[in-house]
C-alpha positions as CSV (number, residue, x, y, z in Angstrom):
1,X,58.9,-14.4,-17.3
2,X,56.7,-13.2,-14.6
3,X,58.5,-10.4,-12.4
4,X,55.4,-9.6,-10.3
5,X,51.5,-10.1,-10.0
6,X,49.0,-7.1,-8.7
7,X,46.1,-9.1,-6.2
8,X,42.5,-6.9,-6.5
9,X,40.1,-8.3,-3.8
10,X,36.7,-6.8,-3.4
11,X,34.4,-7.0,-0.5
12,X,31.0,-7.9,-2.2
13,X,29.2,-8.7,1.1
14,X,27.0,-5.6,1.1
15,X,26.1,-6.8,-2.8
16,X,25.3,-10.1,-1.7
17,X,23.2,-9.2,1.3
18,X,21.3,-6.5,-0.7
19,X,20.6,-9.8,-3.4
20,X,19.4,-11.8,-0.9
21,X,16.7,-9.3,1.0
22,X,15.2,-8.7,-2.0
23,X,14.8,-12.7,-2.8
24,X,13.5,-12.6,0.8
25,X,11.3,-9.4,-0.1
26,X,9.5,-10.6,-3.2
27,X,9.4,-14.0,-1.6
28,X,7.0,-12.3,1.3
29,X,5.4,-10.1,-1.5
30,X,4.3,-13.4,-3.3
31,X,3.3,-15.4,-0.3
32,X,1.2,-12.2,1.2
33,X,-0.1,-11.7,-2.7
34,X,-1.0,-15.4,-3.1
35,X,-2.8,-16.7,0.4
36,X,-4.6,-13.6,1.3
37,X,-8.3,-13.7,1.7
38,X,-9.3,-10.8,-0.6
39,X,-9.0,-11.4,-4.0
40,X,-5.9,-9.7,-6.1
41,X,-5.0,-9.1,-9.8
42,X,-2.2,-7.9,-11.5
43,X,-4.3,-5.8,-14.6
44,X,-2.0,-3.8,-17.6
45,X,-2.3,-0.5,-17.9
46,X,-2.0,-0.6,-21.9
47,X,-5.5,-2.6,-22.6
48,X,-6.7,-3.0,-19.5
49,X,-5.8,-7.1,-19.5
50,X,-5.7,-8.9,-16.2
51,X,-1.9,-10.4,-16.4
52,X,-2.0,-12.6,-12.9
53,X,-4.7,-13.5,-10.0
54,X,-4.5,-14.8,-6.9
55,X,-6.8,-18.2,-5.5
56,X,-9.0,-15.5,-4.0
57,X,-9.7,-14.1,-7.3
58,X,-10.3,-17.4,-8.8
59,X,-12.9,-18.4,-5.9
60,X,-14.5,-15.0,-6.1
61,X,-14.8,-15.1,-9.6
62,X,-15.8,-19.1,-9.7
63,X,-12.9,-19.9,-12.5
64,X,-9.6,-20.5,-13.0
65,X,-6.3,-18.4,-13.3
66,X,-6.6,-20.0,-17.0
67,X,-10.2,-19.1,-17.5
68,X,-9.3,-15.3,-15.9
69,X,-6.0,-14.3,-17.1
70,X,-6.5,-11.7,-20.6
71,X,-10.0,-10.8,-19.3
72,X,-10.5,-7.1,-19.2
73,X,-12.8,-5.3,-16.7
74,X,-15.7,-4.6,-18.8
75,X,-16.1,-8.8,-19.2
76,X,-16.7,-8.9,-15.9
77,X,-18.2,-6.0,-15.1
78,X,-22.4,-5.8,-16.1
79,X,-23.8,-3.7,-18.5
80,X,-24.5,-0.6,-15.5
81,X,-23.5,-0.3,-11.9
82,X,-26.0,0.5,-8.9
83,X,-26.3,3.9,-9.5
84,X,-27.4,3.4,-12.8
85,X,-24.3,4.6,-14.8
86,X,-23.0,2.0,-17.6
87,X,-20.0,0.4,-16.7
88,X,-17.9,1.0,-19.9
89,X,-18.6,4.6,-19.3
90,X,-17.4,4.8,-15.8
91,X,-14.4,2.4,-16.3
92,X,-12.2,5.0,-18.0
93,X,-13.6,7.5,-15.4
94,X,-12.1,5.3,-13.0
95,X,-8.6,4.7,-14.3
96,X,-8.0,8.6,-15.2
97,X,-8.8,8.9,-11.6
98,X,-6.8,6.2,-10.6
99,X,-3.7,7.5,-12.6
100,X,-4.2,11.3,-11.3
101,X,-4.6,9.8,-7.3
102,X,-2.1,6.6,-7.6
103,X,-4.5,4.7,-5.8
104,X,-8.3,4.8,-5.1
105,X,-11.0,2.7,-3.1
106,X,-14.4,2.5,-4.2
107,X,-17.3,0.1,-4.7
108,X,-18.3,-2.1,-8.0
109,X,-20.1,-4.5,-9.6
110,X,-18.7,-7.4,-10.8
111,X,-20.2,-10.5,-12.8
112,X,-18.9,-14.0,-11.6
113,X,-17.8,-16.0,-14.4
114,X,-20.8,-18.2,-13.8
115,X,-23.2,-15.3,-13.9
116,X,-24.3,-14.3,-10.7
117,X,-23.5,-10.4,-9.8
118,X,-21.9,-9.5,-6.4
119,X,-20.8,-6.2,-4.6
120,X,-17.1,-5.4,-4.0
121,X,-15.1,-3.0,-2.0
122,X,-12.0,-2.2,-4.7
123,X,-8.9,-1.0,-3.7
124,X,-6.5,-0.3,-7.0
125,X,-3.0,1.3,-7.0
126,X,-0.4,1.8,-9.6
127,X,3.0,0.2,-9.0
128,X,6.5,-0.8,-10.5
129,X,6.0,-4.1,-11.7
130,X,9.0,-6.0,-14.3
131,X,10.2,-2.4,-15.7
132,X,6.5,-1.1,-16.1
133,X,3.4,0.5,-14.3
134,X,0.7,-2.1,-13.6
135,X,-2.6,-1.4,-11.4
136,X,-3.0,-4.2,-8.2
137,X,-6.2,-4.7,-7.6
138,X,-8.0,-5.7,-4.8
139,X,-11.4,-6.9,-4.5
140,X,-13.0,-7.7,-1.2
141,X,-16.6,-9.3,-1.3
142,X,-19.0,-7.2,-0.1
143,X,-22.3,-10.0,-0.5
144,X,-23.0,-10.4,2.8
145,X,-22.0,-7.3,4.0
146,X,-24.9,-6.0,1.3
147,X,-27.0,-8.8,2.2
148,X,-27.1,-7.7,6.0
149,X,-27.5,-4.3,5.2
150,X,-30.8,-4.9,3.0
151,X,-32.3,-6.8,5.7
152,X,-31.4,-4.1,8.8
153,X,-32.8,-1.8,6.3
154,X,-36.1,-3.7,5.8
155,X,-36.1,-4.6,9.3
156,X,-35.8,-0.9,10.4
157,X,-38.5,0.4,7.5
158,X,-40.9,-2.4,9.0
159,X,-41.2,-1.2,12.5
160,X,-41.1,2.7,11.7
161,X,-44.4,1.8,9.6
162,X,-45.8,-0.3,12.5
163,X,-44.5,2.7,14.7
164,X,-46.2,5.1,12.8
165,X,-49.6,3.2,12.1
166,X,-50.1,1.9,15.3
167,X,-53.5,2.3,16.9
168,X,-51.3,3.1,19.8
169,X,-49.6,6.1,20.8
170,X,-45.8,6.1,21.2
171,X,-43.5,8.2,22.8
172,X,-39.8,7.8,22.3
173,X,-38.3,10.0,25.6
174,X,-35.1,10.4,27.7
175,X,-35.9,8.3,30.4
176,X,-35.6,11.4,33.2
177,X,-38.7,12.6,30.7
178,X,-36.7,16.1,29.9
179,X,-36.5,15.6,26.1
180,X,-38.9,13.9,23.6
181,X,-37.0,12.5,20.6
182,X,-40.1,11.1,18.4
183,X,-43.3,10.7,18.6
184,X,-46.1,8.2,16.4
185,X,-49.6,10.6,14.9
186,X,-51.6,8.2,17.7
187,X,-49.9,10.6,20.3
188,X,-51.3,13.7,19.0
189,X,-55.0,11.7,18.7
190,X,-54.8,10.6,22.0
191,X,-54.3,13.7,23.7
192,X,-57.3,15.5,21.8
């Protein structure tokens, strides 16, 4: 015999709401993650495995997420970077850094899959990611950013050496005349 009942409501709105702006947040995360231009890679701390990629990363590296995914750093990286330091010495360098800083930005060779070596601007920082610390990367392409510096540079080396072994003599002034910046050897000549 029931003599009485005890009703218990609950407002879980606040629950609910909180449930569905993080859906909506890793939703964004994803979508940002997925379609941006620079390449991105989820890469394990413990081992150094690349465990996700973006498209970027599979055009930058000419594969596929397949053909990517459980490669480490050093099998894409060559044998020594630019300044001439070996790449497996530098990469735990890097990632002590890395873990001491949280983040870090610096430039790095990296081997496509199909060979070829290219430049990059990396960006790395460690985050929260399924109950454990991960490093996302980000790679930017830095090829034709390199590729325009190396010709200003040669541009800019060919005219100081025509500048300087001209027959002529060459003044470079303030156009009122009141300070000399540079001058070619031909002006020194031509005023003997």
């Amino acid at each position: 015999k029931v003599t009485g009942f005890v009703k218990i409501i609950r407002d879980v709105t606040k629950e609910k709401q909180a449930a569905e702006d993080l859906l909506s947040s890793e939703a964004r995360f994803r979508a940002m993650y997925e379609n941006s231009p620079d390449a991105y890679l989820i890469m394990e701390l413990d081992g150094g495995k690349i465990h996700d990629c973006n498209a970027a990363a599979e055009k930058m590296l000419r594969g596929t997420k397949d053909q990517i995914v459980g490669l480490t750093v050093d099998k894409i990286s060559p044998e020594y970077q630019e300044g001439g330091e070996a790449s497996m010495d530098l990469i735990p360098k890097r990632i002590s850094q890395i873990l001491k800083k949280g983040s870090m930005r610096f430039s790095w060779l990296l081997t496509r899959l199909t060979g070829e070596l290219f430049p990059c601007d990396v960006n790395i920082s460690v985050i929260d990611f399924e109950d454990r610390k991960v490093l996302l990367v980000g790679w930017r392409d830095m090829t034709q950013q390199k590729e325009q510096a190396d010709a200003l540079a040669t541009s800019e080396a060919r005219f100081r050496a025509m500048y300087e072994n001209s027959p002529d003599a060459y003044l470079i002034m303030e156009l009122d005349g009141a300070k000399i910046h540079d001058c070619n050897a031909e002006i020194g000549r031509a005023h003997v």
